[in-house]
C-alpha positions as CSV (number, residue, x, y, z in Angstrom):
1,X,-185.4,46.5,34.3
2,X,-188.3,44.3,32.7
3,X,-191.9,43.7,33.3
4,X,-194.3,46.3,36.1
5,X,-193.2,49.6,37.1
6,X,-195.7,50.7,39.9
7,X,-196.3,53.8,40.9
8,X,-197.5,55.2,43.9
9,X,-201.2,57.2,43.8
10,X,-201.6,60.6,45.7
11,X,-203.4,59.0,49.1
12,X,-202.6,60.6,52.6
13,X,-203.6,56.8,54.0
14,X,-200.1,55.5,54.5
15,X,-201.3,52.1,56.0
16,X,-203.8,51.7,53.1
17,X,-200.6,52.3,50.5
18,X,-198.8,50.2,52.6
19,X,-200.9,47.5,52.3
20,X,-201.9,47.6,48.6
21,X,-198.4,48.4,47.7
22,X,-197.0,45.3,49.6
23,X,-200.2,42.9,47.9
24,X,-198.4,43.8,44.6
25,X,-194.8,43.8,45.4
26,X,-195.8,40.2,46.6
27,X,-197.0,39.2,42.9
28,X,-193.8,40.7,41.1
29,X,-192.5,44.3,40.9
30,X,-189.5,45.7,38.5
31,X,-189.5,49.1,40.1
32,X,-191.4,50.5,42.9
33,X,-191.6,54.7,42.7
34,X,-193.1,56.6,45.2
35,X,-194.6,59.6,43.9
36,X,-196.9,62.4,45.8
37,X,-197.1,65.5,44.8
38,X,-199.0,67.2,47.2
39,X,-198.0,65.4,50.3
40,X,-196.3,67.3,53.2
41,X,-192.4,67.2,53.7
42,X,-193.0,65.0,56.9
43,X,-195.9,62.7,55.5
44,X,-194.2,62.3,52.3
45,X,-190.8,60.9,54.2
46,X,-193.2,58.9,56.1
47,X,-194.6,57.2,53.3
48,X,-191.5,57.4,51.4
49,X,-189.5,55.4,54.2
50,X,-192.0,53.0,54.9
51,X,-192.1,52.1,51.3
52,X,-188.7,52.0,50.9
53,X,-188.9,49.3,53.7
54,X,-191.1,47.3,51.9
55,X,-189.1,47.3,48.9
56,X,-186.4,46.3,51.0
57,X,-188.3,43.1,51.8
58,X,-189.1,42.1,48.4
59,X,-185.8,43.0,47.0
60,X,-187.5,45.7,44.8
61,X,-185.4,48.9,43.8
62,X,-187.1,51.7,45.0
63,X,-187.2,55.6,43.2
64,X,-188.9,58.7,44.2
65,X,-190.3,60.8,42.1
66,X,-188.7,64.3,42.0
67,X,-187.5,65.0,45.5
68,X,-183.4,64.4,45.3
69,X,-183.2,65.6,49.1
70,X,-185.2,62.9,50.2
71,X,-183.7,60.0,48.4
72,X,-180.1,61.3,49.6
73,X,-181.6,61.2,53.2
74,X,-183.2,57.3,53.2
75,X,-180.4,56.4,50.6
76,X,-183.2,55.2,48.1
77,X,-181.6,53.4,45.0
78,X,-182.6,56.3,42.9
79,X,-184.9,59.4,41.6
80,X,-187.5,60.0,38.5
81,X,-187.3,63.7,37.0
82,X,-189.7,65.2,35.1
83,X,-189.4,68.0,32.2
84,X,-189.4,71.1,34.9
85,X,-187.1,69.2,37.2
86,X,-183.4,69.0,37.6
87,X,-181.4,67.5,34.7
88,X,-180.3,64.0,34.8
89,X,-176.8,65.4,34.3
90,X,-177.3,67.7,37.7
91,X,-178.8,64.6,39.2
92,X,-176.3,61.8,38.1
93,X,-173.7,64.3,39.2
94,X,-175.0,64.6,42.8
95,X,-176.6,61.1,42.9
96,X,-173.2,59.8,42.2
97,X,-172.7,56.3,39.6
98,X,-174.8,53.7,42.2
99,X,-177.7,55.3,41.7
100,X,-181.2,55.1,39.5
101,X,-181.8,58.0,37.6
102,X,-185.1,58.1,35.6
103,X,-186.6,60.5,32.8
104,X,-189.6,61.7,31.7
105,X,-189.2,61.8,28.1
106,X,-193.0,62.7,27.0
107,X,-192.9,62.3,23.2
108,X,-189.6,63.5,22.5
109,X,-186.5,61.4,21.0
110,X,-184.6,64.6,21.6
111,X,-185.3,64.8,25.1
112,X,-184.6,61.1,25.5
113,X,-181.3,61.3,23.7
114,X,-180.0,64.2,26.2
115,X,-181.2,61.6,29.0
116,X,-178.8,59.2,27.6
117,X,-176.1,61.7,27.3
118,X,-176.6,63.0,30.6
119,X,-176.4,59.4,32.4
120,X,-180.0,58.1,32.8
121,X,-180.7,54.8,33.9
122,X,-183.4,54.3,32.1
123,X,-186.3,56.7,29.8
124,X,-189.7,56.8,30.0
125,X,-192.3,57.8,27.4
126,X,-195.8,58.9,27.1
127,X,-198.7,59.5,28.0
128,X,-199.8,57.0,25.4
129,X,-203.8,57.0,26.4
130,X,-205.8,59.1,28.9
131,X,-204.8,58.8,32.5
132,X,-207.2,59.1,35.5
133,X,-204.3,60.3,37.4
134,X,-202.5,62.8,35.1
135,X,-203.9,65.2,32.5
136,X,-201.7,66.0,29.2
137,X,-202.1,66.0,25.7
138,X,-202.4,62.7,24.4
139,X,-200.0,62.9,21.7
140,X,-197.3,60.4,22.0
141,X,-197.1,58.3,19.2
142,X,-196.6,54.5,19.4
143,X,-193.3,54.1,17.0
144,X,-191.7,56.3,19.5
145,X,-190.8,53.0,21.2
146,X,-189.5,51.6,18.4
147,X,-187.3,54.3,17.5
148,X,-186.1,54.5,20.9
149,X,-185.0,51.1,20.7
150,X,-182.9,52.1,17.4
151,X,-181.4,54.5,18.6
152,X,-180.6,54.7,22.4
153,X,-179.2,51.9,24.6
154,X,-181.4,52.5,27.0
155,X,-184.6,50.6,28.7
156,X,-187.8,52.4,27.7
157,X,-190.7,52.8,29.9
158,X,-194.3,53.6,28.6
159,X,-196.8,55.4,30.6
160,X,-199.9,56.9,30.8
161,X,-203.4,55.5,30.7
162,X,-201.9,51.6,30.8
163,X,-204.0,49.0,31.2
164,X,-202.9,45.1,29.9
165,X,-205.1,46.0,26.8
166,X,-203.2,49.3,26.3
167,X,-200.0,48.3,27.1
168,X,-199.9,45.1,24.6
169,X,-199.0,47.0,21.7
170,X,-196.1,48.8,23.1
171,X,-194.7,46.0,24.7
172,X,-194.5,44.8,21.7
173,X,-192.7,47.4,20.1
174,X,-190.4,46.5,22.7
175,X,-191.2,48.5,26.0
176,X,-189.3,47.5,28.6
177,X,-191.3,48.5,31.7
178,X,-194.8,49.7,32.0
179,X,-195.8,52.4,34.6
180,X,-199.1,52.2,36.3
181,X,-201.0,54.1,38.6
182,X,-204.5,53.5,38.8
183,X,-204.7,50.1,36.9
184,X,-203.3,48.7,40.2
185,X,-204.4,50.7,42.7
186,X,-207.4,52.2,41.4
187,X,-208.9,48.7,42.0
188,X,-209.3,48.6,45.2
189,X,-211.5,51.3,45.2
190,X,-215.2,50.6,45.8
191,X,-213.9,46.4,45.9
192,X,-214.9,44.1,48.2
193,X,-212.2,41.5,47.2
194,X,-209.4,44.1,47.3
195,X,-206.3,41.7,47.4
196,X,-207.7,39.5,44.5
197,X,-208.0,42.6,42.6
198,X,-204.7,43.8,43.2
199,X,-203.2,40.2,42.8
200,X,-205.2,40.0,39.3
201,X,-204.1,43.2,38.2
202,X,-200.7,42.9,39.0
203,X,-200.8,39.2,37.1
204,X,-201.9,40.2,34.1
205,X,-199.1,43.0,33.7
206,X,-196.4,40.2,34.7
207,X,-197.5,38.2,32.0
208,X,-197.6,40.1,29.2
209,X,-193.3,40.0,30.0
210,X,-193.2,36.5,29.8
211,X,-191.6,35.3,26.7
């Protein structure tokens, strides 16, 4: 678990996720989540499935976001929660040892620590900056990434508002995945060169894990 986390946006265009999703699992992708909130039950294991295809291709392990039904039904390798979701102990417990279980962790070591306890796979932090995608308080402080790596065994993930520029300092720290939405998708909007974008943006995370 090193190096680009991508997320899925909220689009109802399952060929053009498809296709932006695949330019980027093609450059190098840790983790591949799919995550729409608003998406019908039958679109959403459309798209869910499909990715989970994809990721199948590029040898990618593939979470979604929230919805434990759905991963039990297309045996995906795991699921993200959130704050308002189901525990990771209630997950892990029903998920069984094989499988990826993520947490939202926000700004809190506490929150993270229960994670650990409760049998997450890995812990995510932030949001760090301003995200096109979500809105919270911007509030999470850098050093929570150190202190994370003092005192849980687990790989961190930042998110929020990453860009290369944004992420650099918490990889530093010692962030072991970075989560992006728009950053990757978000440029293919209003592009001509869509798939040199993608490829570009994709690149530049990649390398900032290069040691």
């Amino acid at each position: 678990m090193r190096g680009l986390y991508l997320v899925t946006p909220d689009w109802d265009d399952t060929d053009r996720l498809l296709d932006v999703s695949e330019q980027a699992l093609q450059e190098g992708v840790a983790l591949l989540q799919y995550r729409h909130k608003s998406a019908e039950a039958d679109q959403r294991r459309e798209q869910a499935g499909a990715l989970l295809a994809l990721a199948r291709k590029y040898g990618v392990p593939f979470i979604i976001n929230d919805f434990i039904e759905l991963c039990e039904e297309l045996d995906a390798d795991g699921v993200h929660v959130g704050g308002t979701d189901a525990s990771v102990a209630q997950v892990r417990a029903r998920l069984g040892a094989g499988k990826i279980v993520g947490a939202s962790c926000y700004g809190d070591m506490a929150l993270a620590r229960t994670a650990e306890a409760g049998g997450a796979s890995y812990v995510a932090f932030g949001g760090f900056y301003p995200s096109l995608v979500k809105k919270y308080p911007v509030t999470t402080p850098l050093d929570i990434v150190l202190q994370a790596k003092r005192e849980i065994s687990l790989p961190c993930v930042v998110i929020g508002g990453m860009t290369p520029e944004n992420a650099a300092p918490l990889i530093a720290r010692g962030a072991d995945m970075v989560a992006a939405i728009s950053s990757v998708f978000g440029n293919v909007l209003s592009k001509v060169s869509q798939a040199d974008d993608v490829t570009i943006a994709v690149q530049q995370f990649n390398q900032m894990f290069v040691a």
